[in-house]
C-alpha positions as CSV (number, residue, x, y, z in Angstrom):
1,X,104.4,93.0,98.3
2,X,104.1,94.6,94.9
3,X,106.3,97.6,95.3
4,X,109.1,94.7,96.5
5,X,108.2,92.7,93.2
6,X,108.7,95.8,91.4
7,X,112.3,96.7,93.1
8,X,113.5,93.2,92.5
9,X,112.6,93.3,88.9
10,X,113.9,96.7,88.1
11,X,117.4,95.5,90.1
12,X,117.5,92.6,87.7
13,X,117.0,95.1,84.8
14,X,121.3,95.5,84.5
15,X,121.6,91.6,84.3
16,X,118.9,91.2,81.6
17,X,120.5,94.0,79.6
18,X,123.9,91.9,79.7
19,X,122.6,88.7,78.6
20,X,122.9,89.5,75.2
21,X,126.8,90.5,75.2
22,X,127.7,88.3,77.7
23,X,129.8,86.1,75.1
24,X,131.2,88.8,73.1
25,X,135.0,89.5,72.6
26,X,137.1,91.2,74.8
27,X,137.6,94.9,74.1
28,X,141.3,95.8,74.6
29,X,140.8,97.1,78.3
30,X,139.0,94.1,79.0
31,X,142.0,91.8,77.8
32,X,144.3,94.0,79.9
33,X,142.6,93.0,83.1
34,X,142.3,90.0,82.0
35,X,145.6,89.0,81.3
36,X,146.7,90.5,84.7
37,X,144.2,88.6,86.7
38,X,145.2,85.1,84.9
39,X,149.3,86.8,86.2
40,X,147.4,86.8,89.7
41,X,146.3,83.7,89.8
42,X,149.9,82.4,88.8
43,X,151.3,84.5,91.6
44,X,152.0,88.0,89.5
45,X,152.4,90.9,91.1
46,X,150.7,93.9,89.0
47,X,152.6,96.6,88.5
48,X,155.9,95.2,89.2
49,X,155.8,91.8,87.0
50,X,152.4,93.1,84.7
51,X,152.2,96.6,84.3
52,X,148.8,98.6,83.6
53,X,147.9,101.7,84.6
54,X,144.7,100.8,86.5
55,X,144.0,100.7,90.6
56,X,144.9,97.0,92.0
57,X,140.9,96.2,92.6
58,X,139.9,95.6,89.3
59,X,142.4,93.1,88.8
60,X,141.3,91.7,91.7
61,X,137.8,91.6,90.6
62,X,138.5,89.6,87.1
63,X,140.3,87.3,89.2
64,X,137.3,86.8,91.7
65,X,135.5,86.3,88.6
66,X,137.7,83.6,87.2
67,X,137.8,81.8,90.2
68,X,133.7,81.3,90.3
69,X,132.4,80.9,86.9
70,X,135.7,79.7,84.7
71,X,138.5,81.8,82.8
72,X,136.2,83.1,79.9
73,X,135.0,86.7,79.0
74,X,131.5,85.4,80.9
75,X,132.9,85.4,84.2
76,X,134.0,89.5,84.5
77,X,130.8,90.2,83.0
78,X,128.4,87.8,84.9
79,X,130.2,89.7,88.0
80,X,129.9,93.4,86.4
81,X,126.0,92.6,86.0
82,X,125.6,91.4,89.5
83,X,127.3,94.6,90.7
84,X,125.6,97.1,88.7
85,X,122.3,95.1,90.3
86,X,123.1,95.8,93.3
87,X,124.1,99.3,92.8
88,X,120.7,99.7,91.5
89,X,119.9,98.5,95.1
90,X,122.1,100.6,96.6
91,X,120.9,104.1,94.2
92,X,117.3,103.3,95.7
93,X,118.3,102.8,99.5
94,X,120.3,106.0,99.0
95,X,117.0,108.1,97.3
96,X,114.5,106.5,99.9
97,X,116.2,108.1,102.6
98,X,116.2,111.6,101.6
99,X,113.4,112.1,98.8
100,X,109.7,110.6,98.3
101,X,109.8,106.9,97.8
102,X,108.4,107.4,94.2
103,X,111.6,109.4,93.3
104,X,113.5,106.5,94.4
105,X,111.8,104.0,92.1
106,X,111.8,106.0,89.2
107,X,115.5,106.7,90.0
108,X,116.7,103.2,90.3
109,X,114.4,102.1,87.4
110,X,116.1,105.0,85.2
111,X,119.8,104.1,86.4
112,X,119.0,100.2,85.6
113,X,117.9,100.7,82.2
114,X,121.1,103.2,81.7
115,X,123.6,100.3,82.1
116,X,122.2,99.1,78.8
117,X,123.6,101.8,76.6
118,X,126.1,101.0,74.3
119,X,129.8,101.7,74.8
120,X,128.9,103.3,78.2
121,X,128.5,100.3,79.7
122,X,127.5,96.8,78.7
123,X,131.2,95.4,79.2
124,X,133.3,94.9,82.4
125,X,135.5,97.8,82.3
126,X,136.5,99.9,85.5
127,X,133.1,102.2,86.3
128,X,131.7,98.7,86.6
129,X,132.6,97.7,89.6
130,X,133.4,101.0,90.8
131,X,130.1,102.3,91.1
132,X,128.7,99.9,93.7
133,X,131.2,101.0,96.4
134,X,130.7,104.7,95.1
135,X,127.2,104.6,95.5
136,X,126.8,102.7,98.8
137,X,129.2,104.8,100.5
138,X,127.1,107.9,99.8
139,X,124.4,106.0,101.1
140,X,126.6,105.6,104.5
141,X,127.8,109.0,104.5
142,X,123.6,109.9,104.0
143,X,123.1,107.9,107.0
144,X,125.9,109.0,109.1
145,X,124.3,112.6,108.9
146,X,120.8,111.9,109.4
147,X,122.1,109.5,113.1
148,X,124.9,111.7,114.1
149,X,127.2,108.4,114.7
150,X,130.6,108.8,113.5
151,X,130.9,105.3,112.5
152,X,128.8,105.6,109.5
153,X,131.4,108.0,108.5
154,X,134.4,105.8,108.6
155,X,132.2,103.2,106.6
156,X,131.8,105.8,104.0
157,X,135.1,106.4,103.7
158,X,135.9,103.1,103.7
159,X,133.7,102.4,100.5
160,X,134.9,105.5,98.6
161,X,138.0,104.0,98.8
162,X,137.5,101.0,97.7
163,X,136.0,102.9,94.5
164,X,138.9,104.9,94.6
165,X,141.2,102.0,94.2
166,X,139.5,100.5,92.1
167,X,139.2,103.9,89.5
168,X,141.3,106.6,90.4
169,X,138.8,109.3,89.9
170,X,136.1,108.1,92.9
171,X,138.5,110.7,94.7
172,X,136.5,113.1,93.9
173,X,133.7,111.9,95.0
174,X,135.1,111.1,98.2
175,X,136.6,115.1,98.7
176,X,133.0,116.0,98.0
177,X,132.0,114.3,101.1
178,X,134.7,115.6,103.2
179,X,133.4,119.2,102.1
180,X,129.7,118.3,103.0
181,X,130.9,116.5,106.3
182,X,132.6,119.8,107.1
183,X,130.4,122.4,106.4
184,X,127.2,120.1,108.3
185,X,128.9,120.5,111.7
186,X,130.5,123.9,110.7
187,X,127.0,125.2,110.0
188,X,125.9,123.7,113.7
189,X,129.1,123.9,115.8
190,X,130.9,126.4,114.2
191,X,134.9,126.7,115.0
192,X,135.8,124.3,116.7
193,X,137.0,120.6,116.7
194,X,133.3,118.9,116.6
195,X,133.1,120.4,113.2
196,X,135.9,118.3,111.7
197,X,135.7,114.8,113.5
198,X,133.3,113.5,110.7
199,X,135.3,114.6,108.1
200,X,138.4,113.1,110.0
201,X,136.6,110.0,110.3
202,X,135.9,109.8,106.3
203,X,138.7,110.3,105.2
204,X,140.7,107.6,108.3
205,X,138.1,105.5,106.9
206,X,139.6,105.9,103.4
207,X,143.0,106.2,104.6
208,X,142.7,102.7,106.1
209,X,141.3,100.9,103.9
210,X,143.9,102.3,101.1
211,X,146.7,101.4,103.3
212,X,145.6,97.3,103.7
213,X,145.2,97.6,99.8
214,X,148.6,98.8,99.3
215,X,150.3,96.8,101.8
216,X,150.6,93.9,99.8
217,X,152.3,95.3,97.6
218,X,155.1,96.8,99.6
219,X,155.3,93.2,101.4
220,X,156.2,92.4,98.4
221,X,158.8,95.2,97.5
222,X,156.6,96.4,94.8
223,X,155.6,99.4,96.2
224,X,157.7,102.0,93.8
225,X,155.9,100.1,91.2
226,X,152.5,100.6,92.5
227,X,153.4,104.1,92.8
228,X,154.7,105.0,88.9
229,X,151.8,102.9,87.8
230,X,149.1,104.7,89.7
231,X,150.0,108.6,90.4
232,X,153.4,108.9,87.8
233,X,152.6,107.6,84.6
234,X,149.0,108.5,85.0
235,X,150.2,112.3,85.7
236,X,152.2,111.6,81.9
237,X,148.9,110.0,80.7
238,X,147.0,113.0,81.6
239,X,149.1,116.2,81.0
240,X,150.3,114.5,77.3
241,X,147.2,116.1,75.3
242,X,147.1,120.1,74.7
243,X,143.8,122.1,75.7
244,X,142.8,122.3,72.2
245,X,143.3,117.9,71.9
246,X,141.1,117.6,75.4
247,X,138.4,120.0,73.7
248,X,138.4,117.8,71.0
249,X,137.8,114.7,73.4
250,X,135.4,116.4,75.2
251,X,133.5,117.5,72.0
252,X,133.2,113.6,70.5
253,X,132.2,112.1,73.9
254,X,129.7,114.3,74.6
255,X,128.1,114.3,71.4
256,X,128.1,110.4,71.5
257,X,126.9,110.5,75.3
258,X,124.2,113.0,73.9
259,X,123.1,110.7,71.3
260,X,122.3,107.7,73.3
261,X,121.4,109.5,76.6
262,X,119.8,112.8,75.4
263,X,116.9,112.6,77.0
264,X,118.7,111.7,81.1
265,X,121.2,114.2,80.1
266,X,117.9,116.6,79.6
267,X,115.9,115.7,83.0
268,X,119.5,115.6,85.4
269,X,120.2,119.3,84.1
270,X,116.5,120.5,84.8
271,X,116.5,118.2,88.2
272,X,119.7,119.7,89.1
273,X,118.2,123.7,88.5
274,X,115.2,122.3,90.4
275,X,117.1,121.8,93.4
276,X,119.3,124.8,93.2
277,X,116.4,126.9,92.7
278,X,114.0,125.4,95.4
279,X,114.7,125.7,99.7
280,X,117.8,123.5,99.9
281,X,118.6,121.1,102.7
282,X,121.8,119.5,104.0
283,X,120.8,116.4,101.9
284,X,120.2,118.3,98.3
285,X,123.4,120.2,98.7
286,X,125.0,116.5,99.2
287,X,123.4,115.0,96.3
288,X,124.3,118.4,94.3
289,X,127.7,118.3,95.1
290,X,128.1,114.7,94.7
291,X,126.7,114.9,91.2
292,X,129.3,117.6,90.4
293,X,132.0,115.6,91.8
294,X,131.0,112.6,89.4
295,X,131.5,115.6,86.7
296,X,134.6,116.4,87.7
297,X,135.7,112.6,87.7
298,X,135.0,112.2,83.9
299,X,136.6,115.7,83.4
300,X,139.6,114.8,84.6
301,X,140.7,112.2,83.0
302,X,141.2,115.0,79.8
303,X,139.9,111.7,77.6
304,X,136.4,111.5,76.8
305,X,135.7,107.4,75.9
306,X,132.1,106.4,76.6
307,X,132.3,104.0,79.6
308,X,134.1,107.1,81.1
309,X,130.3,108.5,81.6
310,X,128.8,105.8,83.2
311,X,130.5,107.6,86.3
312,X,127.2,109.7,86.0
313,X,124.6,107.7,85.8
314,X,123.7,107.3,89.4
315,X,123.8,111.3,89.6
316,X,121.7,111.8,86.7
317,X,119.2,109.1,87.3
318,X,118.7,110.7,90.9
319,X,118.3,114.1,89.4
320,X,115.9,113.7,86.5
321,X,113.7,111.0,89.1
322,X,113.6,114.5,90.7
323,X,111.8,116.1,87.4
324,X,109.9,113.0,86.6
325,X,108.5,112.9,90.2
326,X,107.5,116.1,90.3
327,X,106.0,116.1,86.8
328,X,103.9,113.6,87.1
329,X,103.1,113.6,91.2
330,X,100.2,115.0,92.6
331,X,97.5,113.1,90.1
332,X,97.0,115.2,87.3
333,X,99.0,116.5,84.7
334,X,101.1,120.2,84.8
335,X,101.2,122.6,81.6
336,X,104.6,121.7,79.6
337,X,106.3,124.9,77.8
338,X,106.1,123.8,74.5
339,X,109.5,124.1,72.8
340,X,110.7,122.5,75.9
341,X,108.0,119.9,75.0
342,X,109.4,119.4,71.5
343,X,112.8,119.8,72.5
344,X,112.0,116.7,74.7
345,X,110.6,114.5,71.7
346,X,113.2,115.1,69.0
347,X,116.1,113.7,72.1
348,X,113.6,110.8,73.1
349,X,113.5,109.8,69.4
350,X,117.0,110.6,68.8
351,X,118.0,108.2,71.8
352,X,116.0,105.7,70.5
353,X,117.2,105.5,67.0
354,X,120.4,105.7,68.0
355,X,120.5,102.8,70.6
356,X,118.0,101.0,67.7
357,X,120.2,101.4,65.7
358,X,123.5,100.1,67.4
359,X,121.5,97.0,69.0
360,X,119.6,95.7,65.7
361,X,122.5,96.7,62.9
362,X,125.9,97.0,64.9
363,X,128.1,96.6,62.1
364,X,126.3,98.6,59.6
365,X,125.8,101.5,61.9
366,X,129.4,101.2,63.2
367,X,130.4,101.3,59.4
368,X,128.8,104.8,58.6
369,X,129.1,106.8,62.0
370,X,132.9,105.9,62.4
371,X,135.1,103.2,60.0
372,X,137.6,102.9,62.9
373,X,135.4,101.5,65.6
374,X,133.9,99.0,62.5
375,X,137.9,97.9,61.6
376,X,138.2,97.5,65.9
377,X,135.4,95.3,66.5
378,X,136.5,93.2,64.0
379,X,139.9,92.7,65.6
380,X,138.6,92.1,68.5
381,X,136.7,89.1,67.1
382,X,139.5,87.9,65.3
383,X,141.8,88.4,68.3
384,X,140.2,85.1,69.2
385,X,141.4,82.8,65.9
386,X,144.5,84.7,66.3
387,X,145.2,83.4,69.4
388,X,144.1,79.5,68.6
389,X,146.8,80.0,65.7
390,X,149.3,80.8,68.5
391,X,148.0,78.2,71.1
392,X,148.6,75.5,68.5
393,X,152.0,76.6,67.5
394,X,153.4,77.0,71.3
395,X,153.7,75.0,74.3
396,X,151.9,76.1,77.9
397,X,155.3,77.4,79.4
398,X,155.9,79.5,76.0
399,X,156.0,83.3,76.6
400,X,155.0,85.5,73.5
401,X,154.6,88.9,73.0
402,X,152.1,91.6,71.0
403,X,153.2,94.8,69.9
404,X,149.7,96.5,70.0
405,X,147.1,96.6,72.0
406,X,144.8,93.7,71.5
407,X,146.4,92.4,74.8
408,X,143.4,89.6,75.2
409,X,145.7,87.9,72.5
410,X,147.1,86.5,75.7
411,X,144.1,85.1,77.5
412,X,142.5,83.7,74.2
413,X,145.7,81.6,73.6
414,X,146.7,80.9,77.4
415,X,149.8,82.1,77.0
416,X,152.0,84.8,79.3
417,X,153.2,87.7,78.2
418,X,157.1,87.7,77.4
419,X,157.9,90.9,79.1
420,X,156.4,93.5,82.2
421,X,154.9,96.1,79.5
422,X,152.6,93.8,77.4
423,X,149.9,96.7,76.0
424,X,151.8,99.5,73.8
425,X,150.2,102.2,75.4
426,X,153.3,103.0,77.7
427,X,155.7,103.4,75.1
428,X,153.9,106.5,73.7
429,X,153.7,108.4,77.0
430,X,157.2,107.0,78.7
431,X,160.2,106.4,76.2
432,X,162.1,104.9,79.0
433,X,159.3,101.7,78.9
434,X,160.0,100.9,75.3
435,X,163.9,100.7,76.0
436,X,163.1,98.4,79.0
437,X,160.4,95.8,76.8
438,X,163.0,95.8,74.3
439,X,166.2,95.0,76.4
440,X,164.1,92.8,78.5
441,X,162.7,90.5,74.9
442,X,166.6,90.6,74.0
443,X,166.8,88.3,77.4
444,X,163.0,86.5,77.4
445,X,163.2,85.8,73.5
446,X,159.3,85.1,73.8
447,X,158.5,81.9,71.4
448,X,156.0,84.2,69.0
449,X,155.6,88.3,68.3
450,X,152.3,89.2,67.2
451,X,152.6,92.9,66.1
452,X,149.4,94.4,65.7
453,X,150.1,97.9,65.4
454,X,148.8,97.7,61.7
455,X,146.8,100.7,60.1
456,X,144.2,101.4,59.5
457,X,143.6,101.5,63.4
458,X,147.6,102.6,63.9
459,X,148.3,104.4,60.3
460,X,150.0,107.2,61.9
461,X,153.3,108.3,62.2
462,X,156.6,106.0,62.0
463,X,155.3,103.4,65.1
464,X,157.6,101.1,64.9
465,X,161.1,102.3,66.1
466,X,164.5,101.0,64.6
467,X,165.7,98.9,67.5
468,X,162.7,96.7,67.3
469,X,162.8,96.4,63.9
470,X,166.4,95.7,64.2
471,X,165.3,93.2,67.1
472,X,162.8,91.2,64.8
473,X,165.7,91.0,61.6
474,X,168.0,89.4,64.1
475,X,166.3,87.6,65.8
476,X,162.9,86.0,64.6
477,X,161.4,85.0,61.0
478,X,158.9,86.4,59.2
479,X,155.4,84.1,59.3
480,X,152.9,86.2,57.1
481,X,149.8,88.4,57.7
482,X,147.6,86.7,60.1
483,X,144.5,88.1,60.6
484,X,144.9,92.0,61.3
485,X,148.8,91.0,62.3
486,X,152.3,90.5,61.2
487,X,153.3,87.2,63.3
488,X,157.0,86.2,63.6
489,X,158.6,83.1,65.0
490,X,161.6,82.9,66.7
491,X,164.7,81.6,64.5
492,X,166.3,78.3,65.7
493,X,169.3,79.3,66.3
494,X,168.6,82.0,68.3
């Protein structure tokens, strides 16, 4: 009875963690899938009518969201919470069935408390929701070995799918299965076709279920568009930044990740040499290999943002459970080397200054560790006003259109984006997208532009090219600087 106590209230841990930031502003991502779910709802398709650069699921999920608990920046959080409880669930199934069950609390207690680390999660962005699926089809696939039954397998494969399409880089996760799946029978059955069925049976699994995802969209004829947004443009998004601009990336995001994790990111490494260096089964070469995979999905993204590393929390909550576990098992204490010892304080006090820091002075520690995310916070707080300014100005059926990227400009005031590509990011990695948003807002004439690709956040380079600028002199008036923005209305005669 206690130990269930315990499970349920370490599972709740993710919710209690959100509480505090349920009501915060959207961050830019967030008003992305936002904005698309609201197109949804009105019978949008994404990609085709609202484009992002995202799998269709996590649309989905913000509009799920919306459809239970209201359209407000609650709902997709209230969901994300929920999810991340039960992937804490999910993390602890997963470690029961392979290692003691003390490594699975401690596992699922240290992968619940992660989720409240700031910038790597504590929002509704994509790993959200994307690690429930990812987790609970390892769990399958875990199961599916240890019973022999194919079925478990096509499950698996099923739920890595749904990661996958609902963040690209669960593929990785799911290929590390397929290369466990096939070296388990290999080992037993050698050459021959018993040694591939499970693997066949993951990846049908996947294969399936991506097919009934897509095939809505090529009911719909939107199937090219599905494509560009989901393997083209995301090939320009990747390959745009040089190896010495990635190393960059990399450097920043790890030192961040470092600062508010540096104590997990201490106990996965030493729990991932412990297995490596001790007699390996099946199951630790899964959980190995499934860790790396996780690796390889932040890797390749070749960008380095913080909620791009709560990919591997599950991993590395499993992995230093490992070093806890074995620590402290056994009733009494084990010799500590020393300057491992104090190596272990300075990152447990680093960690907690750090997240002390961020959760009892924000702003001032957002002010002196970087200006930029200080001046971004702020816009995404006075996106809100913005958007009441806009609401009262407009009528319901009024398009309008921001040239930026505080896209929850839209969902604040209720009103629908003018034109397919409402976020800016497209326009830097595809010229051909610009030429289309303007040529299609020469046709739309959207009520209100909101440009809000103002310094100091966009104070590089010439931005804004002629033929929108000639665009706006023709076409619309000048309103003033409101807020972060330069707002223009549409002239009458136009």
């Amino acid at each position: 009875m206690l130990e269930a106590l315990l499970l349920v209230a370490i599972c709740l841990l993710p919710v209690l963690v959100y509480l505090p930031v349920l009501r915060t502003p959207f961050v830019s991502d967030e008003g992305v899938y936002a904005t698309i779910a609201q197109g949804l709802l009105d019978g949008k398709i994404p990609y085709r009518d609202l484009f992002d650069n995202k799998p269709p699921l996590i649309y989905g999920w913000y509009a799920f969201s919306f459809l239970l608990f209201g359209e407000s920046v609650v709902a997709p959080r209230i969901v994300a919470a929920l999810l991340l409880s039960f992937t804490t669930l999910s993390l602890f199934g997963q470690v029961r069935m392979v290692l003691p069950g003390g490594v699975a609390y401690v596992a699922a207690g240290l992968f619940a408390l992660s989720t409240g680390l700031p910038f790597v999660a504590l929002h509704a962005n994509t790993e959200a929701y994307m690690l429930l699926p990812l987790v609970t089809s390892l769990a399958a696939f875990t199961i599916g070995m240890r019973r022999g039954r194919l079925g478990w397998f096509l499950l698996a494969g099923a739920l890595g799918a749904l990661a996958m399409m609902t963040k690209q880089v669960a593929v990785w996760n799911l290929l590390a299965l397929a290369a466990v799946a096939t070296w388990w029978r290999w080992r037993d059955s050698g050459c021959s076709w018993r040694s591939v069925t499970p693997a066949l049976c993951l990846i049908a699994g996947a294969a399936a279920t991506t097919a009934l995802i897509v095939l809505p969209f090529a009911g719909a004829g939107a199937l090219s568009d599905f494509l560009y947004a989901n393997l083209s443009y995301n090939w320009l998004y990747v390959g745009v930044l040089s190896v010495g601009e990635r190393l960059v990336h990399l450097g920043q995001g790890v030192l961040y990740f470092t600062a508010v994790a540096g104590p997990l990111i201490a106990g996965a490494v030493l729990g991932l040499v412990s297995l490596l260096r001790g007699e390996k089964r099946p199951l630790d070469y899964l959980l190995i290999l499934w860790a790396l995979a996780s690796v390889v999905g932040v890797v390749s993204g070749g960008r380095f943002f913080p909620h791009y590393f709560l990919h591997l929390l599950p991993a590395m909550a499993v992995l230093a459970a490992v070093v806890v576990y074995n620590r402290f098992s056994g009733g009494q204490l084990r010799p500590i080397w020393k300057p491992g010892l104090v190596l272990g304080l300075l990152l447990v006090v680093m960690s907690l200054v750090t997240n002390g820091a961020l959760y009892l002075a924000p702003k001032t520690t957002e002010k002196r560790v970087a200006e930029v995310v200080l001046e971004r916070k702020q816009w995404e707080s006075d996106s809100l006003a913005l958007a009441a300014y806009i609401a009262q100005r407009t009528n319901p059926d009024d398009t309008i259109f921001n040239f930026g990227r505080e896209a929850q400009i839209y969902f604040y005031s209720d009103r629908r984006p003018a034109v397919r590509y409402f976020s800016d990011w497209p326009y830097w990695w595809d010229q051909t997208t610009l030429t289309e948003t303007i040529e299609a807002l020469r046709t739309v004439r959207p009520t209100y532009i909101i440009d809000s690709a103002q310094p100091p956040l966009f104070d590089y380079g010439p931005y804004h090219p002629p033929v929108f600028r000639d665009f706006l002199s023709q076409n619309y008036e000048y309103v003033g600087r409101v807020y972060f923005a330069d707002v223009y209305r549409l002239k009458e005669h136009s």
